[in-house]
N, C-alpha and C positions, 0 to 999 in steps of 0.2 A: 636631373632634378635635384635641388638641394634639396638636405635635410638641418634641419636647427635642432639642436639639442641643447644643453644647460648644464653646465656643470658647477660640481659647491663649492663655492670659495670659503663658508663661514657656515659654522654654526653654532647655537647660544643660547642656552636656555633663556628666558626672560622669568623675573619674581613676582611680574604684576597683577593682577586681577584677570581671567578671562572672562570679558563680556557677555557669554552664553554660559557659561557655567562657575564665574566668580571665585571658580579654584585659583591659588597664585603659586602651583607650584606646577602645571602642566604647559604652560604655552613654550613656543621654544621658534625662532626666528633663525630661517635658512636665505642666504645670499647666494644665487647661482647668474654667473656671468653665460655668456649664449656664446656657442662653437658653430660654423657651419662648414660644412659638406658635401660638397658633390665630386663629380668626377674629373675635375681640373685641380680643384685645390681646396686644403683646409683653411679655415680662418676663426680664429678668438675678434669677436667684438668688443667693444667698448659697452655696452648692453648690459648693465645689470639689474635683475629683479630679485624681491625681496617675497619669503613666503612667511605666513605665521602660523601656526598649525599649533591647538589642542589636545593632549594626548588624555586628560582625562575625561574629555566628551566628544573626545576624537573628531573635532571640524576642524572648519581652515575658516580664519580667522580674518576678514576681507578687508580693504583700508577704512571701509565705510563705516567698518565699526571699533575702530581703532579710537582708545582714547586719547587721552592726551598726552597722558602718563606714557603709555604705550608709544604714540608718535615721538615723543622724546626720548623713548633708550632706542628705538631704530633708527632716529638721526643720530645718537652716539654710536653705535653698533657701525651704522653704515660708512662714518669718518673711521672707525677704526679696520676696517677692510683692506687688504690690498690688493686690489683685480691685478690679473695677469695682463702685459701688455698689448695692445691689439697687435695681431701679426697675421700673414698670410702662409704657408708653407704648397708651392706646388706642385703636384703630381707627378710622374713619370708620363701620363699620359698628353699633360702642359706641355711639358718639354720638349715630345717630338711633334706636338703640333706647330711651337716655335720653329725649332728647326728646320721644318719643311718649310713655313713659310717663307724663312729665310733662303733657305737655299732655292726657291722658286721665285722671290724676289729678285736675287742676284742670277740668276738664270738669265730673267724676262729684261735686267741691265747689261748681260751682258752681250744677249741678243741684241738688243735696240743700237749698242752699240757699235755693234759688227766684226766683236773681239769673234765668237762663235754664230754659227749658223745650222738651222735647222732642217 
């Protein structure tokens, strides 16, 4: 079973107004790229999400109430990011399930062929 996780690439205070409580010194915008996981292999995706969060009336801050203002420093924020590359890294457990299949591949050719027999 995978698991998705998130991890932070960025983080940044913002100066602007928050919409639930109008303070312009608490909001702060985190960018977490998605890692996943299971028992074959890891992988970083291409998948980034953007959170906004409140710390002087402690919400989360959702796109629907994003202003304008606001929309325009997370398009800057978000150019100035640099996600890590997608990549794959597999398992120890990957590996010897390649290798068996291989070696049972090359078995089941070398039988058909009549090099060895069974």
């Amino acid at each position: 079973m995978a698991t998705f996780k998130y991890f932070t690439l960025k983080e940044a205070r913002l100066s602007n107004n928050c919409p639930e409580c109008y303070s312009n010194d608490g909001l702060e915008i985190t960018f977490k790229q998605k890692f996943v996981e299971n028992a074959f292999y890891k992988a970083i995706s291409k998948e980034i999400v953007s959170e906004i969060h409140c710390y002087n009336c402690n919400t989360s801050i959702f796109p629907v109430r994003w202003t304008d203002d606001i929309e325009s420093v997370v398009a800057y924020q978000k150019r100035a990011i640099e996600p890590r590359p997608k990549s794959i890294k597999l398992k120890p457990l990957a590996w010897v399930v390649i290798v068996l299949d291989l070696l049972i591949v090359a078995a089941i050719i070398l039988a058909v062929t009549g090099v060895i027999s069974f």
